[in-house]
VOMAR-414338 format. One record per residue: chain; residue in three letters; residue number from 1; x, y, z of N, C-alpha, C in turn. Coordinates in nm, 4 decimals. Each point is the difference from the previous one (the first is absolute). Example, Ala and Ser with C-alpha at 12.3 -4.5 7.8 and 13.67 -1.06 7.14 Angstrom:
2
<rec c="A" r="ala" k="1" n_x="1.3190" n_y="-0.5690" n_z="0.7800" ca_x="-0.0890" ca_y="0.1190" ca_z="0.0000" c_x="0.0900" c_y="0.1200" c_z="0.0000"/>
<rec c="A" r="ser" k="2" n_x="-0.0350" n_y="0.1050" n_z="-0.0720" ca_x="0.0820" ca_y="0.1190" ca_z="0.0060" c_x="-0.0770" c_y="0.1090" c_z="0.0730"/>
// end
This chain:
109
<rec c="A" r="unk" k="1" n_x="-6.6335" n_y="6.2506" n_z="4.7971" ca_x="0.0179" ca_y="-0.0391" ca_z="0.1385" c_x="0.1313" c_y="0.0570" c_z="0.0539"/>
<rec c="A" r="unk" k="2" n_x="0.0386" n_y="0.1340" n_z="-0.0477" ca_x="0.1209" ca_y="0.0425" ca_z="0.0413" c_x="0.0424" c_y="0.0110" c_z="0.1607"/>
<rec c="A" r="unk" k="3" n_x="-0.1239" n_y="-0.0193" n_z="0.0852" ca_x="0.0690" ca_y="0.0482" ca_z="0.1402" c_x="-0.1062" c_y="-0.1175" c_z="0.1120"/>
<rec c="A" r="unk" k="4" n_x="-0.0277" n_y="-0.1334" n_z="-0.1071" ca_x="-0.0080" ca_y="-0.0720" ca_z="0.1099" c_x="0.1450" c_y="-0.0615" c_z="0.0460"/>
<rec c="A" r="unk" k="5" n_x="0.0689" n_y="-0.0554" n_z="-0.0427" ca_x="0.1171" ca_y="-0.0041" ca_z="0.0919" c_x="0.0070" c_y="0.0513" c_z="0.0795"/>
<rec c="A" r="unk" k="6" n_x="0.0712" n_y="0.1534" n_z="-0.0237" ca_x="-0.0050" ca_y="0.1136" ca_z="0.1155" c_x="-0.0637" c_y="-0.0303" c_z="0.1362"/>
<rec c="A" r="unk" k="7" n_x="-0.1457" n_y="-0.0166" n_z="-0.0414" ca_x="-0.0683" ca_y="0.0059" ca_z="0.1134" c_x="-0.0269" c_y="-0.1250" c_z="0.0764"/>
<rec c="A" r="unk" k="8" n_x="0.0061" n_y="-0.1461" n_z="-0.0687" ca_x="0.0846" ca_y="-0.1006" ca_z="0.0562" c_x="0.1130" c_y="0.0189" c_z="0.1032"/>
<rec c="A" r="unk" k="9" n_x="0.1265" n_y="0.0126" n_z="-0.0736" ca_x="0.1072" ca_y="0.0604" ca_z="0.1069" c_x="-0.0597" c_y="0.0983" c_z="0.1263"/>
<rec c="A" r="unk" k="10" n_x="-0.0925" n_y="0.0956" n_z="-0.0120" ca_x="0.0074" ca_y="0.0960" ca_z="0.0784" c_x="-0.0642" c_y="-0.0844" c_z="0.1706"/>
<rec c="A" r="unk" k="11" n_x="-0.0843" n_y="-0.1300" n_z="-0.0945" ca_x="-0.0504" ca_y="-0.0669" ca_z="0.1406" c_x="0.0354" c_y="-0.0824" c_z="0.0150"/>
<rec c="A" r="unk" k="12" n_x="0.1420" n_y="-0.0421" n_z="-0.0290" ca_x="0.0991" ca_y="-0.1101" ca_z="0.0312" c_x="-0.0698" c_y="-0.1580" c_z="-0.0043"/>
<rec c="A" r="unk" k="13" n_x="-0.0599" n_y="0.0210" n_z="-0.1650" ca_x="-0.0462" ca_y="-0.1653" ca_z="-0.0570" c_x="0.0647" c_y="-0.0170" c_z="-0.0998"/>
<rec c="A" r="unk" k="14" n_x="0.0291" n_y="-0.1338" n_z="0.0380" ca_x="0.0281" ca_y="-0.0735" ca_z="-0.1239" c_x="-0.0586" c_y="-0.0161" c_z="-0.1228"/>
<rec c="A" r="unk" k="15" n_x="0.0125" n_y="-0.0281" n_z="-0.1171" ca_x="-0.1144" ca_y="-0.0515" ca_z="-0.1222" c_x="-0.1031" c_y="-0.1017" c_z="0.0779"/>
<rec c="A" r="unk" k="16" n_x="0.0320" n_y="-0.0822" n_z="0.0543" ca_x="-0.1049" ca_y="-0.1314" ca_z="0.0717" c_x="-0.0636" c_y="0.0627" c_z="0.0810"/>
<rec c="A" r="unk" k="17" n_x="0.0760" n_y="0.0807" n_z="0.0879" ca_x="-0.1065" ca_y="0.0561" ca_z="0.0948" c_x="-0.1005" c_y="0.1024" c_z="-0.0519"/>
<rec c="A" r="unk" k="18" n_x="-0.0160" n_y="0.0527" n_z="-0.0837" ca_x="-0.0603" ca_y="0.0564" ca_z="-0.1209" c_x="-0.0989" c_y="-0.0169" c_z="-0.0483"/>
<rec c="A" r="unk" k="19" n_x="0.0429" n_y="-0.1301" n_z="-0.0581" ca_x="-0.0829" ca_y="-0.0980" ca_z="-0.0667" c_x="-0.0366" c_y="-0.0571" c_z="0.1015"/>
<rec c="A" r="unk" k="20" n_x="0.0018" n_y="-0.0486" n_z="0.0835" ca_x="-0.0664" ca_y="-0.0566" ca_z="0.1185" c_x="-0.1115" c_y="0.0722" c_z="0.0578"/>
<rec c="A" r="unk" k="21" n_x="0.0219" n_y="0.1103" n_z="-0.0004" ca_x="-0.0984" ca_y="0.1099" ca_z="0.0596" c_x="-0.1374" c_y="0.0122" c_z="-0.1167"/>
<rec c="A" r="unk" k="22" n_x="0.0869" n_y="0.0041" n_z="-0.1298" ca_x="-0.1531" ca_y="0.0642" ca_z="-0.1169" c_x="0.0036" c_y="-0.0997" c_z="-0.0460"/>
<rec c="A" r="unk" k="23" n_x="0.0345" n_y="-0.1417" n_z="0.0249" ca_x="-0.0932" ca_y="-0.1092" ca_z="-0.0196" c_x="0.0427" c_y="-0.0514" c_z="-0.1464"/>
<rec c="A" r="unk" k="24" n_x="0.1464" n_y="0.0253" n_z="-0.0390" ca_x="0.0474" ca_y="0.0046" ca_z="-0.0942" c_x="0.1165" c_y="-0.0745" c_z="-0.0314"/>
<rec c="A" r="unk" k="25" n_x="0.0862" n_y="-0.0746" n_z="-0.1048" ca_x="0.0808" ca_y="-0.0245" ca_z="-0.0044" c_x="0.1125" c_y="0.0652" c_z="0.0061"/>
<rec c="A" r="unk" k="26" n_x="0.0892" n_y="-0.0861" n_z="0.0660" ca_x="0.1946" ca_y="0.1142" ca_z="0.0057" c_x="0.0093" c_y="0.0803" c_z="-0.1487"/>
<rec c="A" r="unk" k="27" n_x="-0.0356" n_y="-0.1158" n_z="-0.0730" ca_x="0.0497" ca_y="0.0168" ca_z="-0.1807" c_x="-0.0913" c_y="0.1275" c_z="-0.0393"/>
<rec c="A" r="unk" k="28" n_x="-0.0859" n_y="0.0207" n_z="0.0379" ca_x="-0.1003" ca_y="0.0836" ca_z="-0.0394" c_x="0.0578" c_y="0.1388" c_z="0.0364"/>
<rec c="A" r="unk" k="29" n_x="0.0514" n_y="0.0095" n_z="0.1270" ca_x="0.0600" ca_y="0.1268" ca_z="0.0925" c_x="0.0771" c_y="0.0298" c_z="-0.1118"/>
<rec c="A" r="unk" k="30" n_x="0.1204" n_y="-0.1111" n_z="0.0274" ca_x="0.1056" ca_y="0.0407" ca_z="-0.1064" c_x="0.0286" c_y="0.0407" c_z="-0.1322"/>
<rec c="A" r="unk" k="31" n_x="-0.1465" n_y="-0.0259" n_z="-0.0679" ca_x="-0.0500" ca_y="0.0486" ca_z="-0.1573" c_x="-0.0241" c_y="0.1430" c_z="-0.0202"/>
<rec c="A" r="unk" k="32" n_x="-0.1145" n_y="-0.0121" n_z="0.1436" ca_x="-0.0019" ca_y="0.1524" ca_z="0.0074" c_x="0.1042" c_y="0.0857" c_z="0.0224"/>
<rec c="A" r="unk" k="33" n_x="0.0719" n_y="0.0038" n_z="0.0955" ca_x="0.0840" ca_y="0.0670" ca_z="0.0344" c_x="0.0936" c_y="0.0342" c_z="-0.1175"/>
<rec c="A" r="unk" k="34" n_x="0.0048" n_y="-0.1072" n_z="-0.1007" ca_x="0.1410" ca_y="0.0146" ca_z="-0.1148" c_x="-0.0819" c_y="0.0035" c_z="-0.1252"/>
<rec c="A" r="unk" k="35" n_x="-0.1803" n_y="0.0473" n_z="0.0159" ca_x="-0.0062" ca_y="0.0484" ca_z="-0.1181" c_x="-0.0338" c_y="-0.0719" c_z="-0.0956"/>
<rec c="A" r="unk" k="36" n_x="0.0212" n_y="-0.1716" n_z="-0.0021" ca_x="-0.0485" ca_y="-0.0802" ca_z="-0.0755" c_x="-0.0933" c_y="-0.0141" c_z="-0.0335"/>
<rec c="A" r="unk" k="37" n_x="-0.0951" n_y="-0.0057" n_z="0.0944" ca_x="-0.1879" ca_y="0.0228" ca_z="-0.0044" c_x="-0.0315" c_y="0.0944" c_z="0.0918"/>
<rec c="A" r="unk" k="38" n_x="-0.1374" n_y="0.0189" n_z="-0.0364" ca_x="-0.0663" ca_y="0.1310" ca_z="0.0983" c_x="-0.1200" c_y="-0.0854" c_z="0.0727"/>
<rec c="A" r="unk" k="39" n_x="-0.0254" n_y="0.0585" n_z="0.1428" ca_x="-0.1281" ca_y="-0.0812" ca_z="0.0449" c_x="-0.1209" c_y="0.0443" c_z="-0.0549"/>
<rec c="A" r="unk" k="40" n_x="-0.1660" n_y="-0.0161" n_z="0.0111" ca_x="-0.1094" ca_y="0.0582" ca_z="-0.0338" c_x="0.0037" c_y="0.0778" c_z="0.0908"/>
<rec c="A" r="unk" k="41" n_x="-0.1208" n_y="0.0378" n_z="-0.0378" ca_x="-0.0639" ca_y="0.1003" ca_z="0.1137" c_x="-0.0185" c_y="-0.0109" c_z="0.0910"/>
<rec c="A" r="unk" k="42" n_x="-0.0717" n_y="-0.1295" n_z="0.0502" ca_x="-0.0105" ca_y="-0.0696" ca_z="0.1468" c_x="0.0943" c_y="-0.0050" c_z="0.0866"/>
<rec c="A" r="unk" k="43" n_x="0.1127" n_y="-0.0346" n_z="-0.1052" ca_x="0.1276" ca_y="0.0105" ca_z="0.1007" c_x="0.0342" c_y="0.0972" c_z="0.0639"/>
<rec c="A" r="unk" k="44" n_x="0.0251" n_y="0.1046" n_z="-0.1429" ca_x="0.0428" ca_y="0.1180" ca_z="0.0197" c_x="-0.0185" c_y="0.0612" c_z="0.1474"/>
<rec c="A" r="unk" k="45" n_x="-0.1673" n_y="-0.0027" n_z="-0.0145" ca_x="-0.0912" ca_y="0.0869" ca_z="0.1206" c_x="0.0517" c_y="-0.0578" c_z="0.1467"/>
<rec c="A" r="unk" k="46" n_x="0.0470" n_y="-0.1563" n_z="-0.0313" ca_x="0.0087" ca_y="-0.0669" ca_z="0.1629" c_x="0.0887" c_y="0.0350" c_z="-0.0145"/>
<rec c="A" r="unk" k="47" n_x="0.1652" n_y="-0.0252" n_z="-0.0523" ca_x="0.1255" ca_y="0.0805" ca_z="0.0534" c_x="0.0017" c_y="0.1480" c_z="0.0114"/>
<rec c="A" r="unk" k="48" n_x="-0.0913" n_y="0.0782" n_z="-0.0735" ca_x="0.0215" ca_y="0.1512" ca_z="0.0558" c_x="-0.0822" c_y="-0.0001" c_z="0.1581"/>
<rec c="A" r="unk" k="49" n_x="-0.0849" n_y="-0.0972" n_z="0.0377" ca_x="-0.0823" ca_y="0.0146" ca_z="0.1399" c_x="0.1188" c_y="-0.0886" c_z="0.0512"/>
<rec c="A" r="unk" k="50" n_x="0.1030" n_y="-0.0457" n_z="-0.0140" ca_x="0.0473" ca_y="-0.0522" ca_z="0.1185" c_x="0.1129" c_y="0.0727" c_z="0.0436"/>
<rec c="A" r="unk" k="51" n_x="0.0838" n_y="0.0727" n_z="-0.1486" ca_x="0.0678" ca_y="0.1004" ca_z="0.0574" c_x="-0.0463" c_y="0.1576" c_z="0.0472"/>
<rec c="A" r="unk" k="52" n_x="-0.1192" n_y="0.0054" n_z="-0.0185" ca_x="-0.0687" ca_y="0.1056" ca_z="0.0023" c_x="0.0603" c_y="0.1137" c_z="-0.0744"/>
<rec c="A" r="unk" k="53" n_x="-0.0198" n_y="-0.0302" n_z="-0.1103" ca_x="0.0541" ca_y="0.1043" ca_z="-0.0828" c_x="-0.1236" c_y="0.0113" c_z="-0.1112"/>
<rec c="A" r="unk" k="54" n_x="0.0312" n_y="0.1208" n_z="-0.0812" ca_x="-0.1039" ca_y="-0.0186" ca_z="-0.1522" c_x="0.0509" c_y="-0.1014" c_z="-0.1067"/>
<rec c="A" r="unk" k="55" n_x="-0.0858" n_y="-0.0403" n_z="-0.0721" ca_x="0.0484" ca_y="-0.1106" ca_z="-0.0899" c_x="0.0856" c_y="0.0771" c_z="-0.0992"/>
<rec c="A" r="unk" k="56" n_x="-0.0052" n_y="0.1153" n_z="-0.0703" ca_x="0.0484" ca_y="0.1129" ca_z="-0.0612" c_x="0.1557" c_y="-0.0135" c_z="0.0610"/>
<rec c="A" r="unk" k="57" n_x="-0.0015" n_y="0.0566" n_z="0.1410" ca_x="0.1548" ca_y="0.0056" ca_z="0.0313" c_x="0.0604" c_y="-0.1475" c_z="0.0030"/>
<rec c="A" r="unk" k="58" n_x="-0.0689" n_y="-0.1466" n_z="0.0265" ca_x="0.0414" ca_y="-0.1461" ca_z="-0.0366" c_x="0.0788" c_y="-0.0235" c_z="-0.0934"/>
<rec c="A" r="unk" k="59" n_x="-0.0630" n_y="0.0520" n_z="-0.1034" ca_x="0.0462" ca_y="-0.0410" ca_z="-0.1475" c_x="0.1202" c_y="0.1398" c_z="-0.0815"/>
<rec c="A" r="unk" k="60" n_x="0.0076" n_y="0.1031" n_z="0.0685" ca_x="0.1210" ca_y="0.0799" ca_z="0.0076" c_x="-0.1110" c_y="0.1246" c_z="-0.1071"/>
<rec c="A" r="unk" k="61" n_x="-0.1012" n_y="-0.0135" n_z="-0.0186" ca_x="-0.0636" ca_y="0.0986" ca_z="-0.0510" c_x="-0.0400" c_y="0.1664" c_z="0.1161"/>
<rec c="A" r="unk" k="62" n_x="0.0230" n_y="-0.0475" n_z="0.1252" ca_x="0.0264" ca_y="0.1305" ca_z="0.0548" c_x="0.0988" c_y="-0.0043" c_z="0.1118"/>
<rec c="A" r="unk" k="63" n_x="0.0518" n_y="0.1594" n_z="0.0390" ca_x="0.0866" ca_y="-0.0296" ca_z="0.0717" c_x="-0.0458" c_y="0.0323" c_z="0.1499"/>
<rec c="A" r="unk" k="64" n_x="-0.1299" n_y="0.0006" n_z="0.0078" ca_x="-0.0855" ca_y="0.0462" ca_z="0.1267" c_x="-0.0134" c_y="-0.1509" c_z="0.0434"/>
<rec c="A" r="unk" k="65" n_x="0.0135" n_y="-0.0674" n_z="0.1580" ca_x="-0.0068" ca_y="-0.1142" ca_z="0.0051" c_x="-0.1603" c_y="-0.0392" c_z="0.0896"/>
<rec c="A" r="unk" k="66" n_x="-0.0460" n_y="0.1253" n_z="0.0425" ca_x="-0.1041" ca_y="0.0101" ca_z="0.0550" c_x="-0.1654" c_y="-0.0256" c_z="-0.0760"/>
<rec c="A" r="unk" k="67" n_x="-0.1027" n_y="-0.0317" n_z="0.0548" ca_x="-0.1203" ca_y="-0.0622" ca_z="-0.0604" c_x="-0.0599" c_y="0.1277" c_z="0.0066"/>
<rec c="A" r="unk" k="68" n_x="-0.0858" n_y="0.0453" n_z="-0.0872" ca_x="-0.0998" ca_y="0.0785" ca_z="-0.0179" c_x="-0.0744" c_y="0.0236" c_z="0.0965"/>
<rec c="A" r="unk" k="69" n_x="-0.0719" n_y="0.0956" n_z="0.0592" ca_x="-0.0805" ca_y="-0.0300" ca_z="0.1388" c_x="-0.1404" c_y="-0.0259" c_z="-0.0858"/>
<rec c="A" r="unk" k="70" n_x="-0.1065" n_y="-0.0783" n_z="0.0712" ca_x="-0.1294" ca_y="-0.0241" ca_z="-0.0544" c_x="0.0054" c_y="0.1352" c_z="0.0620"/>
<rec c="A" r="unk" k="71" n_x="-0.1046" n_y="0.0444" n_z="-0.1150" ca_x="-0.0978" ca_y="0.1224" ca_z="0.0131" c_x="-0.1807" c_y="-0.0414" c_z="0.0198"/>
<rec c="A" r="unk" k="72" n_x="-0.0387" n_y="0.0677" n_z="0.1019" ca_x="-0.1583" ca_y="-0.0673" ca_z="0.0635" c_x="-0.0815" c_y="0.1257" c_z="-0.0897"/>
<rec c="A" r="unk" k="73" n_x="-0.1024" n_y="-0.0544" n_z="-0.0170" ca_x="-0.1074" ca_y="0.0783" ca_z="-0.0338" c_x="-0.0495" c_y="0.0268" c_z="0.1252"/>
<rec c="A" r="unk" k="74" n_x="-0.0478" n_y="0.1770" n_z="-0.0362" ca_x="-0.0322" ca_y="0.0290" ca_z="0.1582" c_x="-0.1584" c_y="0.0965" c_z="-0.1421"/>
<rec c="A" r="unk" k="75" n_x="-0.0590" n_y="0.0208" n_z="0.1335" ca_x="-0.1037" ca_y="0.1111" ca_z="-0.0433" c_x="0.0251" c_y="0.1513" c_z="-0.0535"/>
<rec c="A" r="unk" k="76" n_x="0.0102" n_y="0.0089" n_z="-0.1292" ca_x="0.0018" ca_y="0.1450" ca_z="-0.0317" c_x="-0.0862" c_y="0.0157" c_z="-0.1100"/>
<rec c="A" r="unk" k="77" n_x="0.0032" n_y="0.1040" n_z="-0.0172" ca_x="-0.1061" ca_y="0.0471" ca_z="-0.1298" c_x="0.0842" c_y="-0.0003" c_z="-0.1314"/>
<rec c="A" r="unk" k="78" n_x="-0.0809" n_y="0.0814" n_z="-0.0600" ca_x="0.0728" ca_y="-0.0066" ca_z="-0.1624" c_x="0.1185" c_y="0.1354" c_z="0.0338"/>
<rec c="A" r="unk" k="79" n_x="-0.0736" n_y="0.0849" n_z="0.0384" ca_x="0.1342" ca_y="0.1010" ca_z="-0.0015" c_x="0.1227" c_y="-0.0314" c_z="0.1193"/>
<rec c="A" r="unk" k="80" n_x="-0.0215" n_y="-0.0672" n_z="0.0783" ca_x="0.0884" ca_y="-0.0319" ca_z="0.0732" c_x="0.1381" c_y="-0.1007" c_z="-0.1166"/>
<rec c="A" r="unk" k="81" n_x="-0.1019" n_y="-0.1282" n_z="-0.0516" ca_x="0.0871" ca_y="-0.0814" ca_z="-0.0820" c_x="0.0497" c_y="0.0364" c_z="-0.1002"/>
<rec c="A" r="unk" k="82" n_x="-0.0311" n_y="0.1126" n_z="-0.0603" ca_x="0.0408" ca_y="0.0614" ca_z="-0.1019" c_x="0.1277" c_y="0.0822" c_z="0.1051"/>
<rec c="A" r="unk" k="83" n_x="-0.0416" n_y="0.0604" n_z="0.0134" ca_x="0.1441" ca_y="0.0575" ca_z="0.1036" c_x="0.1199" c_y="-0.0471" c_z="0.0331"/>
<rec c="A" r="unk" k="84" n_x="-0.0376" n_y="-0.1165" n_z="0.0443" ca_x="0.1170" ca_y="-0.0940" ca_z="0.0426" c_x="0.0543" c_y="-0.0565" c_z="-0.0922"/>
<rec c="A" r="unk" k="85" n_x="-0.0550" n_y="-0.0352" n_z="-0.1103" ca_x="0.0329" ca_y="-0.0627" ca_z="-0.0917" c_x="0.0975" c_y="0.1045" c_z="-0.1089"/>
<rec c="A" r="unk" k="86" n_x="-0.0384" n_y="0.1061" n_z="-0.0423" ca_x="0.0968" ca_y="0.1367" ca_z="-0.0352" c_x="0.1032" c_y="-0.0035" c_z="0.0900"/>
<rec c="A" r="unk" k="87" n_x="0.0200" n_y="0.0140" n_z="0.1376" ca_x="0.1014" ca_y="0.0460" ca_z="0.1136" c_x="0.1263" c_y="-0.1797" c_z="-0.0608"/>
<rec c="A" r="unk" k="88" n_x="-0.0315" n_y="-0.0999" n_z="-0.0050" ca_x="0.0692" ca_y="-0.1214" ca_z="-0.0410" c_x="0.0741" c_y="0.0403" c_z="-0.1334"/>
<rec c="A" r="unk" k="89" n_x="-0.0471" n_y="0.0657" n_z="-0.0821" ca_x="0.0736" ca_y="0.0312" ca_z="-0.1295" c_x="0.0820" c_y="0.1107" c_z="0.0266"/>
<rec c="A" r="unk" k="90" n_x="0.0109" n_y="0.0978" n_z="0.0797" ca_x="0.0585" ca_y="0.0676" ca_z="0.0683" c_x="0.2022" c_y="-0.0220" c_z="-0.0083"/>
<rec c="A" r="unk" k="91" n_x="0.1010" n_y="0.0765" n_z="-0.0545" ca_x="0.1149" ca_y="0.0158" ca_z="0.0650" c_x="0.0193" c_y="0.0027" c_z="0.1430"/>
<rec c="A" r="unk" k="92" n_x="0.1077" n_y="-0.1010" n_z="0.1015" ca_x="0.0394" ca_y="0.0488" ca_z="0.1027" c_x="-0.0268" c_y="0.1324" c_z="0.0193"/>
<rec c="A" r="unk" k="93" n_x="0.0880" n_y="0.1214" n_z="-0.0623" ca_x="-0.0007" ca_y="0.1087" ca_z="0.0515" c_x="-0.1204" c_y="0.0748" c_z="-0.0162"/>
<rec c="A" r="unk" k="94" n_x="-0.1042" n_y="-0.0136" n_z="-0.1005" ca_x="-0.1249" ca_y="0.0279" ca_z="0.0059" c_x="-0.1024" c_y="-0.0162" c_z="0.0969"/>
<rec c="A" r="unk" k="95" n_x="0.0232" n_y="-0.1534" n_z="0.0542" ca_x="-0.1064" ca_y="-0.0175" ca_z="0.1240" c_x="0.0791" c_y="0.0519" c_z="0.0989"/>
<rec c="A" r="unk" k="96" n_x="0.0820" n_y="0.0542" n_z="0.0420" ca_x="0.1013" ca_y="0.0717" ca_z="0.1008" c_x="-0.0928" c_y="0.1223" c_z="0.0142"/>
<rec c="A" r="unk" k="97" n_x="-0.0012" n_y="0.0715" n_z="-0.1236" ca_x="-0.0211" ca_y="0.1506" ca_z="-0.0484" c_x="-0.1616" c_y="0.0059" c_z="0.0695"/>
<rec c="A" r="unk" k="98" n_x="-0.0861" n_y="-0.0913" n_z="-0.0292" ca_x="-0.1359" ca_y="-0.0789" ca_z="0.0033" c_x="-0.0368" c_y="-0.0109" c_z="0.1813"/>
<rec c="A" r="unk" k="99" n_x="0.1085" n_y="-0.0870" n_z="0.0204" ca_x="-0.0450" ca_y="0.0291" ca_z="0.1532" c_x="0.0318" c_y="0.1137" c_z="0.0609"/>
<rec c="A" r="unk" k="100" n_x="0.1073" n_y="0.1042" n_z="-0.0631" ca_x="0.0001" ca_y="0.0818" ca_z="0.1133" c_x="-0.0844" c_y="0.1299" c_z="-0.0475"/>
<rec c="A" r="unk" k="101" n_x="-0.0783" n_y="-0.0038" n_z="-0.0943" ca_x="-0.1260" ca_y="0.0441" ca_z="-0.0381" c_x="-0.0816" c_y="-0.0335" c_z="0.1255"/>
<rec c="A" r="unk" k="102" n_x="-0.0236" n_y="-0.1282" n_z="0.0048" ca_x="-0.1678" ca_y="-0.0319" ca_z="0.0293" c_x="0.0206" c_y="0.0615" c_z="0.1462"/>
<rec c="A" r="unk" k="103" n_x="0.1410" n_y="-0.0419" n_z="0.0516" ca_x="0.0520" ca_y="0.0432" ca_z="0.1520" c_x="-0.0301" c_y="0.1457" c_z="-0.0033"/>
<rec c="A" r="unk" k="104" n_x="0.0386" n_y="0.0881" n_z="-0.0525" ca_x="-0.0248" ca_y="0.1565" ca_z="-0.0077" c_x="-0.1643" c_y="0.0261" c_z="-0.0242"/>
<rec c="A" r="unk" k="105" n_x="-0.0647" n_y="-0.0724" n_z="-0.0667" ca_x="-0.1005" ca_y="0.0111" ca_z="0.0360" c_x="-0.1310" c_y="-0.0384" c_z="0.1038"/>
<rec c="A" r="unk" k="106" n_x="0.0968" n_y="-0.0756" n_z="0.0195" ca_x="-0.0829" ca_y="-0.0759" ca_z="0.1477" c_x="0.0499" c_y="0.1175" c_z="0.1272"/>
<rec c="A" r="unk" k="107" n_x="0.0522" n_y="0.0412" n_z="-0.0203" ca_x="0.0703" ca_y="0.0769" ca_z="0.1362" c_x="-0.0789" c_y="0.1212" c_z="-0.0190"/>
<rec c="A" r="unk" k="108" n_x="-0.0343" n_y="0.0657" n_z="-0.1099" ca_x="-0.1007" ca_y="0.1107" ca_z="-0.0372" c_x="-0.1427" c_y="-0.0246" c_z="0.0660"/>
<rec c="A" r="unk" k="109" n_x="0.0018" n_y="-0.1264" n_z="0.0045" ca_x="-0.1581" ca_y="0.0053" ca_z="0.0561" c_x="-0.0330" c_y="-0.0183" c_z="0.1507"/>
// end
């Protein structure tokens, strides 16, 4: 729970007000925060939705504080999903290289 504090402070609550909000005891905040105990999962998920953060960056396991975007299933075929799915394993500078391929070839036609 390395950066619930942090993010406590950042929205100017108290432990009670905290715990007041996720339905929780002061003592509980304060465990977490210092490491004594860890919450479950349930918890976990409601304090990363209230600070809107990932549960990952909550607990100091990343330093990205942002949530994953849902990804929708849309209609494609197999070679499409296969495609996309290669282009994800991809280096930054590879899918760089990648788009300005497909761009040079789109302009050919």
């Amino acid at each position: 729970m390395n950066n619930l504090k942090q993010l406590r402070l950042q929205k100017a609550l108290s432990q009670q007000a905290l715990a007041d909000r996720l339905d929780i005891s002061q003592q509980s905040v304060y465990k977490y925060e210092n490491q004594i105990t860890e919450p479950n999962i349930d918890m976990l998920k409601v304090m990363a939705d209230f600070f809107d953060v990932s549960v990952d960056y909550l607990i100091g396991h990343s330093s990205c504080s942002h949530k994953v975007e849902n990804v929708q299933e849309t209609e494609l075929n197999e070679d499409e999903l296969s495609l996309i799915q290669k282009y994800r394993t991809l280096s930054p500078s590879s899918r760089t290289a990648l788009q300005n391929l497909i761009h040079e070839l789109l302009q050919n036609t």
